[in-house]
N, C-alpha and C positions, 0 to 999 in steps of 0.2 A: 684060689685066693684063700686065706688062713687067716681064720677070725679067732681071735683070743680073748674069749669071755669069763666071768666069773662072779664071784658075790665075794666082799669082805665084812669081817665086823671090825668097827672102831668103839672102844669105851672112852668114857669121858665122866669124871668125878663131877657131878651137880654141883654136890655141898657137902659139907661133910659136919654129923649134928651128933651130940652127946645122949645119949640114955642106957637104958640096963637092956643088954641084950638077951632076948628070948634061948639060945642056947649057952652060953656058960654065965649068964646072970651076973654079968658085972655089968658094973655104970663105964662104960669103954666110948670111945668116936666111932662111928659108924658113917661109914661113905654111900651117899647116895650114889648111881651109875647110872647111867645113861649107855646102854648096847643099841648101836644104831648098823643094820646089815645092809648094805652099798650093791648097786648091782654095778657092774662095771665093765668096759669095754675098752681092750688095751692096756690096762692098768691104769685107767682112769675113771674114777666116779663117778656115774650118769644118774643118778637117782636113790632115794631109800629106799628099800622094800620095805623096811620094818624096821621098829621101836620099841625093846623093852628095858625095865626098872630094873633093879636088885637094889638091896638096900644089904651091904658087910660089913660085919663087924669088923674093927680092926686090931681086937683080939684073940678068939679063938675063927676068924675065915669065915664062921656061919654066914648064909648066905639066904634072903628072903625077897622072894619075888615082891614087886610091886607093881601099881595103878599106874596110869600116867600122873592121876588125881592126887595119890597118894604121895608122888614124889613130886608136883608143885606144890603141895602142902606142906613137906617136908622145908622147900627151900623158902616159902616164904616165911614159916614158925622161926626160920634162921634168920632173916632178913630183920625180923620182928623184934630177936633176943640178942643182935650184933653179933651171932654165931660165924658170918660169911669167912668163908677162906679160899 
């Protein structure tokens, strides 16, 4: 019998929120992400294994890890300032 297992990651854009990025210091839109890695069986998704954050700029690609804290934070300050997209 032949079992075909695996892990995948899917991303998926939070929100996406304006300030001055930490590496090229511009005020740029900066994508929250959501990386979520899938264990899967057959080529089908049976569960998470794991959840994490990034927060990129989306002018120079800098790329900065986050909380989970940090990026419900993020999405609600959006929710707050009519930022949502």
């Amino acid at each position: 019998m032949l079992l075909i297992f695996g892990t995948t990651v899917r991303d998926r854009v939070l929100v996406v929120v304006r300030f001055i990025c930490e590496y090229c210091r511009t005020d740029a839109s900066q994508d929250v992400i959501e990386s979520a890695t899938k264990f899967s069986v057959f080529f089908l998704p049976l569960f998470t294994v794991g959840r994490r954050y990034v927060n990129v700029c989306r002018n120079c690609g800098g790329a900065t890890p986050l909380t989970k804290e940090q990026a419900t934070h993020g999405i609600e300050w959006a929710a707050r300032n009519r930022q949502m997209t």
